[in-house]
N, C-alpha and C positions, 0 to 999 in steps of 0.2 A: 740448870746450866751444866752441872759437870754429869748428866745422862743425855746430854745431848753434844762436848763432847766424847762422851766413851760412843755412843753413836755415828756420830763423823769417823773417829778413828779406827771403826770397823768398819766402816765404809771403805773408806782409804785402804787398810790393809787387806779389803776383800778384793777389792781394783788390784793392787800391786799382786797378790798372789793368782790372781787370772791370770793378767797382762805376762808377767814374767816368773812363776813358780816359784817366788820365796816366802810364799807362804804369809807376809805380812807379820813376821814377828819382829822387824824393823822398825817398827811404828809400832807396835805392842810395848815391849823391852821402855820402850822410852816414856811413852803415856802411864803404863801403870807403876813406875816406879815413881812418876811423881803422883799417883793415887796413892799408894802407900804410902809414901811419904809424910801425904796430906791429912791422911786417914787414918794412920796406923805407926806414929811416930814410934811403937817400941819397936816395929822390924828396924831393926839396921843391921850391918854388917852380913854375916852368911846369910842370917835367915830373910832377910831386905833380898838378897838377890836369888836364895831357894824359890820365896814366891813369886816374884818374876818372871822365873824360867820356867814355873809350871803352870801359871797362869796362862804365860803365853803360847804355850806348848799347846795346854787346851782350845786357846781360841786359831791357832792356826790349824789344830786337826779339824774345828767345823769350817773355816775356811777351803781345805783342800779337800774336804769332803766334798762340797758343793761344785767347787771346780771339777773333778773328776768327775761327776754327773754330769754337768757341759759337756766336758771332752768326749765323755763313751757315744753321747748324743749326736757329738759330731765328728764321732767316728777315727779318733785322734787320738785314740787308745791304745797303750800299747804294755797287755799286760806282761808279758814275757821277763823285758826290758824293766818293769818296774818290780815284779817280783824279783829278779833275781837281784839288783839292787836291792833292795827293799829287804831283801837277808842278810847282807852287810849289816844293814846300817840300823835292823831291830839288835845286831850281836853286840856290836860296839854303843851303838843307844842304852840300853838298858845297865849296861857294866860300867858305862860313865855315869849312868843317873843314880845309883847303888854309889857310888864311887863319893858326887855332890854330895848327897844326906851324912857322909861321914865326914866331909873335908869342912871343919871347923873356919881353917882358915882364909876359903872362898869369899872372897868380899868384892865390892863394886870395881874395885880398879885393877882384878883379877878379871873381873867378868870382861867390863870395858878393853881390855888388853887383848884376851881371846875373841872378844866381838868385832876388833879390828880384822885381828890375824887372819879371819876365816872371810872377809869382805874384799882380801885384800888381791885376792886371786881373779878378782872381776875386771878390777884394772888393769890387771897382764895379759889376760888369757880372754878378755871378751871384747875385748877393743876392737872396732871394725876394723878390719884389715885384706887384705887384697887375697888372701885366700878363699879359692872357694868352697862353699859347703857342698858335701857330696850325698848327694839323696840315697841312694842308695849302699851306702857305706855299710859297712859290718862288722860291726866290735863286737871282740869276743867278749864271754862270760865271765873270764876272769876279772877284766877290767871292770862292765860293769859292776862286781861283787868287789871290790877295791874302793871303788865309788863308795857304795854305798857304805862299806867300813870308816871311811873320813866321815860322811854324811851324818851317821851316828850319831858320832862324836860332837861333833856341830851341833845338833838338833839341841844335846844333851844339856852341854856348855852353854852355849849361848840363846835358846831358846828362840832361834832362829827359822827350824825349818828344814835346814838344809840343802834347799833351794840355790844357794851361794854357792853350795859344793856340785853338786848337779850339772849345772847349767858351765860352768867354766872348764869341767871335768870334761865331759861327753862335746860339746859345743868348742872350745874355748882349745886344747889338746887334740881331740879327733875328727874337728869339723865336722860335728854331727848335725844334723837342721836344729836351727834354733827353736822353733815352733817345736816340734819333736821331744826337743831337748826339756822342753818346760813342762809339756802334758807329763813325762817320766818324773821330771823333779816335784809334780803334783800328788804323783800316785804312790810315792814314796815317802812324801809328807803324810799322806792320810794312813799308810801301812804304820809309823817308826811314831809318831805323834800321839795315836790312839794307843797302843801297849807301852807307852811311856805314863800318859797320863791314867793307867791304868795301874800303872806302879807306882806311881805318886800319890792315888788315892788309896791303894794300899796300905802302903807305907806310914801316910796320916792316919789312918787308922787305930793302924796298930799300935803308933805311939801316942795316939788319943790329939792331936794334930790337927788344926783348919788349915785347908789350902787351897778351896777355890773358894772364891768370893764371887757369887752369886748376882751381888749387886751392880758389881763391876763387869762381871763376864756378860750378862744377858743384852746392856744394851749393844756390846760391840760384838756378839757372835748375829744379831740381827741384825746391823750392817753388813756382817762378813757374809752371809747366807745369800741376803740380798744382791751383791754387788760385784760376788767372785763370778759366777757366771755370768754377768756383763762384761768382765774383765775378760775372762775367756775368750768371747764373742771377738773382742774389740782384736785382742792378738793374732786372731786368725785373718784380720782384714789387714793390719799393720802389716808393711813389710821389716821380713828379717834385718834389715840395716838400720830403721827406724827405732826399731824395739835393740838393738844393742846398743843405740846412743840413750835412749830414754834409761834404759840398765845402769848402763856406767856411770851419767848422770845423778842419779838417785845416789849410786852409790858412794860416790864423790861427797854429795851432801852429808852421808850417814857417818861416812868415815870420819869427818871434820869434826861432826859429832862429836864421836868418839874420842878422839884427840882432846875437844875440851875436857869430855867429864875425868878421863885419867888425869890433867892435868890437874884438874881441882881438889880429884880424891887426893894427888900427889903433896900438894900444896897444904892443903887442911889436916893430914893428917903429921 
């Protein structure tokens, strides 16, 4: 029963990171903390929410892997725009994740607080609204690479993605196509997520350290594989107004989330 759901919930998060580029660490963050929980009652506190953020890091770099195969396929690619983002957010990704392994006093309602804060830019900045998207718009480099320095940080923290930063930045600020918007927050998850969790594996290394669990990760990275290029597919037939109300939506849900579990860390502790 519970591989079947870590199975569903990479399913799920492989759709959500097609559909709309957040990578699916939304639905990660939440499922595997109660794995751990259930399974590994001595994480709690930093190290409860370390493995979290890197487990879910790894399952949303095979997530956006597979998306960005979609996309290049369907020609929806746009590397420029994603690399230059995408050096942001490896500069600030990395120096926040060095930053986590030291900060002792990292705990859930630390976590849950920044999970909000970084969610919360969906509901201002991506709300359908009467402006319109300009297809051929032209943002400079600098902002992209700004972008991508929030994006980081996001990824790092909350094991998100970064997605949340992307989409409300380029979209949400400069009316950039929404569709557009997602393939870049795809290709920037798959750059900032793979050299993360490549310092995370490091890192356990060297201080002799388990941090990805295997058993956990395999059933929901074969959801995610499976299901992100469907995701994809589906976003390019959705129109752009549809896909920003399913966004906020989600988002709405996730945040309430959120709101509970600070309130409880708040409460029990």
């Amino acid at each position: 029963m519970e591989s079947l759901i870590l199975l569903l919930t990479g399913c799920i998060g492989g759709l959500l990171s097609g559909l709309f580029g957040i990578g699916g660490g939304v639905i990660y963050v939440i499922v595997f903390q109660a794995y751990f929980q259930r399974n590994f009652p001595q994480y709690n506190g930093h190290t409860l929410v370390e493995q979290v953020i890197a487990n879910s890091i790894l399952a949303v770099c095979f997530g956006s892997f597979s998306g960005v195969i979609r996309q290049i396929k369907l020609k929806n690619f746009y590397p420029k725009e994603v690399l230059l983002t995408g050096m942001g957010a490896l500069l600030t990704g990395i120096t926040a994740t060095w930053w986590i392994h030291r900060w002792e006093s990292f705990d859930k309602s630390i976590f849950f607080i920044l999970f909000t804060v970084f969610l919360l830019p969906i509901l201002i900045k991506v709300l359908p609204s009467k402006a319109k998207t300009q297809e051929n718009l032209v943002v400079s480099n600098v902002f992209f690479f700004i972008t991508g320095l929030i994006t980081g940080i996001c990824t790092a923290f909350t094991g998100l993605g970064g997605g949340v930063v992307v989409n409300p930045m380029l979209h949400g600020i400069k009316n950039y196509p929404i569709k557009r918007s997602f393939s870049i927050a795809q290709g920037v998850m798959m750059m900032t997520t793979l050299v993360i969790t490549l310092y995370n594996y490091w890192n356990a290394t060297i201080h002799q350290q388990s941090i990805f669990h295997l058993s956990m990760l395999i059933p929901v990275v074969v959801g995610v594989v499976f299901m992100a290029p469907i995701g994809v597919s589906l976003a390019q037939k959705i129109s752009a107004m549809v896909l920003q109300k399913l966004f906020v939506i989600f988002a709405i849900l996730i945040i309430g989330y959120n709101l509970i579990q600070i309130y409880q860390s708040w409460h029990s502790s």
